[in-house]
C-alpha positions in Angstrom: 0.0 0.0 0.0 1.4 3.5 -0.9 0.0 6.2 1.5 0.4 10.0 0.1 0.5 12.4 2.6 1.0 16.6 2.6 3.4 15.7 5.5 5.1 12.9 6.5 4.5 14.5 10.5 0.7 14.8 9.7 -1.7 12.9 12.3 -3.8 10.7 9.3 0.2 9.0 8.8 -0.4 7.5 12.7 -3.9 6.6 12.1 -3.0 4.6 8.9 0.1 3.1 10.4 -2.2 2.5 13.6 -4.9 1.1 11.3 -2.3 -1.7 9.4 -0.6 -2.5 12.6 -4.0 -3.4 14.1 -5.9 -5.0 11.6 -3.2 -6.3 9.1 -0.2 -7.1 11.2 2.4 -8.9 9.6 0.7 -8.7 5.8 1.0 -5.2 4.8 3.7 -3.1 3.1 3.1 0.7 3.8 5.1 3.2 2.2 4.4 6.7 3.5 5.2 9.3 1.0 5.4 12.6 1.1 4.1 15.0 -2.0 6.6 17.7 -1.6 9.8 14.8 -1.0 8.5 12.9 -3.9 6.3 14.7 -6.1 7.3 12.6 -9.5 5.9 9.4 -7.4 2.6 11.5 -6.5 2.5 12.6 -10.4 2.6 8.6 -11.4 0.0 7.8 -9.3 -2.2 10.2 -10.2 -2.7 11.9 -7.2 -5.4 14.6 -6.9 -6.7 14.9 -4.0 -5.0 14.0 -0.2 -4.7 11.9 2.1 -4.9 9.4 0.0 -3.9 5.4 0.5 -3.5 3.2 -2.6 -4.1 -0.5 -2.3 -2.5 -2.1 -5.2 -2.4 -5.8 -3.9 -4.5 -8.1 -3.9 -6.4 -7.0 -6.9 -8.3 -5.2 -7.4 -6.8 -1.6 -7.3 -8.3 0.1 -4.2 -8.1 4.1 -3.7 -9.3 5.9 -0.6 -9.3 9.4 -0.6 -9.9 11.9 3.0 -10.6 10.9 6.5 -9.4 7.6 7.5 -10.1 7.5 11.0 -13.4 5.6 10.5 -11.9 1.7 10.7 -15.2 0.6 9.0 -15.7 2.9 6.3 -11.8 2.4 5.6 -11.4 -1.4 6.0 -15.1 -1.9 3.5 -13.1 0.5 0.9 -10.1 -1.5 1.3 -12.3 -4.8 0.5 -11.2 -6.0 3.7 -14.2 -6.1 6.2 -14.1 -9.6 6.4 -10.9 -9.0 8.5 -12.5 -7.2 11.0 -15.6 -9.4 11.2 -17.5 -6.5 9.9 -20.9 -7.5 9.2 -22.6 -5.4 5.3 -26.3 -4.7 5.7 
Protein backbone atom coordinates (compact mmCIF):
# COMPACT_ATOMS: atom_id res chain seq x y z
CA UNK A 1 0.00 0.00 0.00
CA UNK A 2 1.41 3.52 -0.91
CA UNK A 3 0.00 6.22 1.48
CA UNK A 4 0.40 10.03 0.13
CA UNK A 5 0.53 12.39 2.60
CA UNK A 6 0.95 16.65 2.61
CA UNK A 7 3.45 15.70 5.46
CA UNK A 8 5.15 12.93 6.55
CA UNK A 9 4.49 14.51 10.54
CA UNK A 10 0.67 14.81 9.68
CA UNK A 11 -1.71 12.93 12.33
CA UNK A 12 -3.76 10.73 9.28
CA UNK A 13 0.22 9.04 8.79
CA UNK A 14 -0.41 7.47 12.73
CA UNK A 15 -3.86 6.58 12.09
CA UNK A 16 -2.97 4.55 8.93
CA UNK A 17 0.10 3.13 10.41
CA UNK A 18 -2.19 2.50 13.63
CA UNK A 19 -4.92 1.05 11.32
CA UNK A 20 -2.27 -1.69 9.44
CA UNK A 21 -0.60 -2.51 12.59
CA UNK A 22 -4.03 -3.43 14.14
CA UNK A 23 -5.92 -4.97 11.57
CA UNK A 24 -3.22 -6.26 9.09
CA UNK A 25 -0.16 -7.10 11.16
CA UNK A 26 2.44 -8.93 9.57
CA UNK A 27 0.72 -8.71 5.78
CA UNK A 28 0.97 -5.18 4.77
CA UNK A 29 3.71 -3.13 3.06
CA UNK A 30 3.10 0.65 3.80
CA UNK A 31 5.11 3.23 2.20
CA UNK A 32 4.43 6.75 3.46
CA UNK A 33 5.24 9.31 0.98
CA UNK A 34 5.41 12.63 1.14
CA UNK A 35 4.07 15.00 -1.97
CA UNK A 36 6.60 17.72 -1.63
CA UNK A 37 9.76 14.82 -1.04
CA UNK A 38 8.46 12.91 -3.91
CA UNK A 39 6.29 14.74 -6.11
CA UNK A 40 7.34 12.61 -9.54
CA UNK A 41 5.92 9.38 -7.44
CA UNK A 42 2.65 11.52 -6.55
CA UNK A 43 2.50 12.61 -10.36
CA UNK A 44 2.63 8.63 -11.41
CA UNK A 45 0.04 7.82 -9.33
CA UNK A 46 -2.25 10.21 -10.22
CA UNK A 47 -2.73 11.95 -7.23
CA UNK A 48 -5.40 14.58 -6.89
CA UNK A 49 -6.67 14.87 -3.97
CA UNK A 50 -5.02 14.03 -0.16
CA UNK A 51 -4.68 11.94 2.15
CA UNK A 52 -4.90 9.42 -0.05
CA UNK A 53 -3.90 5.40 0.50
CA UNK A 54 -3.47 3.23 -2.61
CA UNK A 55 -4.14 -0.46 -2.28
CA UNK A 56 -2.54 -2.11 -5.21
CA UNK A 57 -2.36 -5.84 -3.93
CA UNK A 58 -4.50 -8.07 -3.92
CA UNK A 59 -6.43 -7.04 -6.90
CA UNK A 60 -8.26 -5.19 -7.41
CA UNK A 61 -6.84 -1.62 -7.25
CA UNK A 62 -8.29 0.09 -4.18
CA UNK A 63 -8.11 4.07 -3.65
CA UNK A 64 -9.33 5.86 -0.65
CA UNK A 65 -9.30 9.38 -0.64
CA UNK A 66 -9.87 11.87 3.03
CA UNK A 67 -10.59 10.92 6.52
CA UNK A 68 -9.44 7.59 7.54
CA UNK A 69 -10.09 7.48 11.04
CA UNK A 70 -13.39 5.62 10.53
CA UNK A 71 -11.89 1.72 10.70
CA UNK A 72 -15.21 0.57 8.99
CA UNK A 73 -15.66 2.87 6.26
CA UNK A 74 -11.80 2.37 5.56
CA UNK A 75 -11.44 -1.35 5.99
CA UNK A 76 -15.14 -1.86 3.52
CA UNK A 77 -13.08 0.54 0.93
CA UNK A 78 -10.10 -1.47 1.31
CA UNK A 79 -12.32 -4.84 0.51
CA UNK A 80 -11.24 -5.95 3.75
CA UNK A 81 -14.20 -6.08 6.18
CA UNK A 82 -14.08 -9.56 6.43
CA UNK A 83 -10.88 -9.02 8.53
CA UNK A 84 -12.49 -7.21 10.98
CA UNK A 85 -15.58 -9.38 11.17
CA UNK A 86 -17.48 -6.53 9.86
CA UNK A 87 -20.89 -7.51 9.25
CA UNK A 88 -22.55 -5.42 5.34
CA UNK A 89 -26.32 -4.75 5.73
Amino acid sequence: MKAFFQSCKSQHVSVIKSFCEKYLKGRYDLKVIDIYQQPLTAQNEQVIALPLLIKSFPLPKKRLIGNMSDTAKVLKGLGLQDVAGIVEN
